[in-house]
LUMPA-392165 format. One line per 8 residues: number of its first residue (from 1); for each residue x, y, z of N, C-alpha, C. Coordinates in Angstrom, 1 decimal. Example, Ala and Ser with C-alpha at 12.3 -4.5 7.8 and 13.67 -1.06 7.14 Angstrom:
1	13.2:-5.7:7.8:12.3:-4.5:7.8:13.2:-3.3:7.8; 12.8:-2.2:7.1:13.7:-1.1:7.1:12.9:0.0:7.9
This chain:
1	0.8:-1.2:0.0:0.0:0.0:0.0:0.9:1.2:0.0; 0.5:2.5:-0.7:1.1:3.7:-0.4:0.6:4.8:0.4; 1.4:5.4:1.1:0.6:5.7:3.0:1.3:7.0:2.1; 0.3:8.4:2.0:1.0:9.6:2.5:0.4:10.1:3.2; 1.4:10.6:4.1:1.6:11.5:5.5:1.7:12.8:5.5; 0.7:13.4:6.1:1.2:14.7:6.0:1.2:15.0:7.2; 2.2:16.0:7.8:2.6:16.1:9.0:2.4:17.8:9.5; 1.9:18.6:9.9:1.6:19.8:10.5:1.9:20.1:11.9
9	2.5:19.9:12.4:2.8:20.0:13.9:4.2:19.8:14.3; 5.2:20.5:14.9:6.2:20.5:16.0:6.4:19.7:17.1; 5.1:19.5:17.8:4.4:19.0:19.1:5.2:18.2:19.1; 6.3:17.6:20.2:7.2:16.7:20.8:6.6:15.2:20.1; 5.4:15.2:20.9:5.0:14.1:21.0:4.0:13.2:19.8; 3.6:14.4:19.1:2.4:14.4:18.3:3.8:14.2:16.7; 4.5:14.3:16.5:5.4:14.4:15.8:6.4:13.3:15.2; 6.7:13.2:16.6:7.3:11.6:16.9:6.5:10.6:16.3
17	5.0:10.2:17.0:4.4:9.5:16.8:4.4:9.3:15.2; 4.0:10.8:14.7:3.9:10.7:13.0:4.9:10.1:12.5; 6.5:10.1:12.9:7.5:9.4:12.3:7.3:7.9:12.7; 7.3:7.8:13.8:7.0:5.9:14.1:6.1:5.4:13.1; 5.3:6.0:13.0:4.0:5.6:12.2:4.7:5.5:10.8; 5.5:6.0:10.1:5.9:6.4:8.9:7.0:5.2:9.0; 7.9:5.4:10.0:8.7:3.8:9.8:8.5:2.6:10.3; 7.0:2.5:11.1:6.9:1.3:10.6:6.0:1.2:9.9
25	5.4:1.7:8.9:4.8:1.9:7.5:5.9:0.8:6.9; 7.1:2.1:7.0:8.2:1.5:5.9:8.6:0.3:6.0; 8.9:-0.7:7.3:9.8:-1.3:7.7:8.8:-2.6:7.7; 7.2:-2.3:7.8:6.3:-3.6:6.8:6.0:-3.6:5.5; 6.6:-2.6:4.8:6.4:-2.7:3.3:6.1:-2.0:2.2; 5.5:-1.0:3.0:4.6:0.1:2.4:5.8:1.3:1.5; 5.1:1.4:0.7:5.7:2.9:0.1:4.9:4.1:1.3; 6.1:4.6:1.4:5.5:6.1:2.4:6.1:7.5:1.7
33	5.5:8.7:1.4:5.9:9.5:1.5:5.6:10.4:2.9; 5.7:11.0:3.1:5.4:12.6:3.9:5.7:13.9:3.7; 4.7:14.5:4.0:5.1:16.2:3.7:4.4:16.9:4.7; 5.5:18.1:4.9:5.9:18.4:6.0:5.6:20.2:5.8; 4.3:20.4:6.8:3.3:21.7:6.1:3.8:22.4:7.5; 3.2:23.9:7.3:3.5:24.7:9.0:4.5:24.3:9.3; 4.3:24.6:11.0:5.3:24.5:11.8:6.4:23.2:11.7; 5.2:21.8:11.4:6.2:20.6:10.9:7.5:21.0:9.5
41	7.6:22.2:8.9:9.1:22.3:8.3:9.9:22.2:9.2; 10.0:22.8:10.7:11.2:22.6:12.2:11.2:21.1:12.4; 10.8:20.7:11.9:10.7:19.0:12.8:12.0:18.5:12.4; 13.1:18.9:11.6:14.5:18.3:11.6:15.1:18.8:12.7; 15.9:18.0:13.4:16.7:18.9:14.5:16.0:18.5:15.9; 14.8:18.5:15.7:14.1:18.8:17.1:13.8:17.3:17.8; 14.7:17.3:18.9:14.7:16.4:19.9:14.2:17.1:21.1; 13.5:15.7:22.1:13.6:16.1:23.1:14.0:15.0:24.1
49	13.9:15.0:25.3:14.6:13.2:26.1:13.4:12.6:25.6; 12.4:12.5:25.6:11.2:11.4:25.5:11.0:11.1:24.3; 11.1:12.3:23.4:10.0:12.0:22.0:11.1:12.4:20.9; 11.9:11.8:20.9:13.0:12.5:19.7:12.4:12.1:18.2; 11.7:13.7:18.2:11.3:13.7:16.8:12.2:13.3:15.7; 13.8:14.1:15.4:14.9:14.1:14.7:15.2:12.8:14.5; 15.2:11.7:15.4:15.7:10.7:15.6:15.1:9.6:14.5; 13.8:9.8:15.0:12.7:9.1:14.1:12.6:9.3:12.6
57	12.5:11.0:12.0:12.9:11.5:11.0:13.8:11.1:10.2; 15.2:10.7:10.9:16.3:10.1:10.0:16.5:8.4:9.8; 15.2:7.8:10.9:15.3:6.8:10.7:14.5:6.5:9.7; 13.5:7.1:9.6:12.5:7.3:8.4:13.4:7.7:7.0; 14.0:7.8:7.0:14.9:8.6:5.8:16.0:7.0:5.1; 16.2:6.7:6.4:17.3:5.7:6.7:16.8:4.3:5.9; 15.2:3.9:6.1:14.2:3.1:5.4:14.2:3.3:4.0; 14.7:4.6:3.7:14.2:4.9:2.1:12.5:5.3:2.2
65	12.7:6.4:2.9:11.3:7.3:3.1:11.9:8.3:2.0; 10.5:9.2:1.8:10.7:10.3:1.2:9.8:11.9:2.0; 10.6:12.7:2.1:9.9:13.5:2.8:10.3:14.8:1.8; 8.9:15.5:1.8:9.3:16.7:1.2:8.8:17.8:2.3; 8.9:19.1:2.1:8.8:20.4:3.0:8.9:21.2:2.1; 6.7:22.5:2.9:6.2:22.9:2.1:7.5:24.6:2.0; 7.9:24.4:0.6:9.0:26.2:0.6:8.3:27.1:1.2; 6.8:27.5:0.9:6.4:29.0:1.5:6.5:29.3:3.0
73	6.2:27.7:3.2:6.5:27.8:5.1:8.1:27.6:6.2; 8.7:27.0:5.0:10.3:27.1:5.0:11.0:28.5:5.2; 10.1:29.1:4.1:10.6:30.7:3.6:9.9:31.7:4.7; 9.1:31.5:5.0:8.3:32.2:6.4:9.1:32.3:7.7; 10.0:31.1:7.6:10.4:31.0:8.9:12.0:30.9:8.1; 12.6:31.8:7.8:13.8:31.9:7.0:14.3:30.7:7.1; 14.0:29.7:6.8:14.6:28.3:6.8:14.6:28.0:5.2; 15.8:27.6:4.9:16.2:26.3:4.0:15.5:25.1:3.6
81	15.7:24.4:2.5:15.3:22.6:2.5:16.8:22.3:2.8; 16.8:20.7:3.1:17.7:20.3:3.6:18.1:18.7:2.5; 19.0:18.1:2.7:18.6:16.8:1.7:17.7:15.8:2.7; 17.6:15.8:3.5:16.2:15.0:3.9:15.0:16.1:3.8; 14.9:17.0:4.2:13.7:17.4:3.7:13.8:18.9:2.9; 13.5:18.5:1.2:13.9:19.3:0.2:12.8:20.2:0.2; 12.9:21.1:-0.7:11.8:22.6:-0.7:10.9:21.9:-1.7; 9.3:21.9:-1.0:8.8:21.2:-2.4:7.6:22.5:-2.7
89	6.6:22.2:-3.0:5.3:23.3:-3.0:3.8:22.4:-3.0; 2.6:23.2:-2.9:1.6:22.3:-2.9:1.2:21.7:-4.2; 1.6:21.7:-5.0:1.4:20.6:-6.3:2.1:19.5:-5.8; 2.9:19.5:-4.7:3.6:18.6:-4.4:3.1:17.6:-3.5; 2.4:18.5:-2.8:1.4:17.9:-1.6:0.3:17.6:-2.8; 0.0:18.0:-3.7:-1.6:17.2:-4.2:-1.3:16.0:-5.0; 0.1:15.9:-5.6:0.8:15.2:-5.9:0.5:13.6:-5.4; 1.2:13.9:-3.9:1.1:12.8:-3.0:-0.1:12.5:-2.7
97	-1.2:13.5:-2.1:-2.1:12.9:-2.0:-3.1:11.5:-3.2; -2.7:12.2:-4.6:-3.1:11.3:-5.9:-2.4:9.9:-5.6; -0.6:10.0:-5.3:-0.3:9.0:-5.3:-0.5:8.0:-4.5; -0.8:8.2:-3.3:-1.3:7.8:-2.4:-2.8:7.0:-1.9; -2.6:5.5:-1.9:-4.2:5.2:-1.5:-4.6:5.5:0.2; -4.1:5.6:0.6:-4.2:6.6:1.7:-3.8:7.5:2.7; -4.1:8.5:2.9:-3.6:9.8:3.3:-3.9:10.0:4.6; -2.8:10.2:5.6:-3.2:9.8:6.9:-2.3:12.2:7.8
105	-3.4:12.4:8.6:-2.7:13.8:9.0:-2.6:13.9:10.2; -1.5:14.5:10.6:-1.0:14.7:12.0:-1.2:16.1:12.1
């Protein structure tokens, strides 16, 4: 099955979860994408002791995930893409959603 994820939130914990969810998508077989809207463009980097979002992120990456991040919200918050999460736009998000037989939001 193909799972895209879209991910909207920072939230420690609410974040985290989205990436578990995303690798073990990946790590039973699924094609996953995710895209990464609002405040979820910060979600690289951001650890905390309990819920290490970052951690999850690159294990998700590490699977052969794909994650894109929306530019206008990158650009709002003077931020960059990165090569795990590259500058995409919403054709990019409608994109995923087409490719996708289901679309799950955090």
């Amino acid at each position: 099955m193909k799972f895209g994820i879209i991910i909207e939130t920072k939230e420690y914990e609410k974040a985290w979860n989205a990436f578990r969810f995303a690798v073990t998508a990946k790590k039973s077989g699924h094609d996953v994408k995710v895209f990464l809207m609002g405040e979820a463009v910060e979600c690289e980097g951001l650890t905390h002791a309990k819920y290490n979002v970052d951690e999850q992120l690159k294990l998700f990456v590490k699977e052969g995930g794909e994650i894109l991040a929306c530019g206008t919200c990158l650009k709002s918050r003077q931020l960059e893409g990165t090569d795990a999460c590259p500058i995409s736009t919403m054709i990019d998000c409608v994109q995923l959603v087409e490719w996708a037989d289901k679309t799950v939001t955090f």
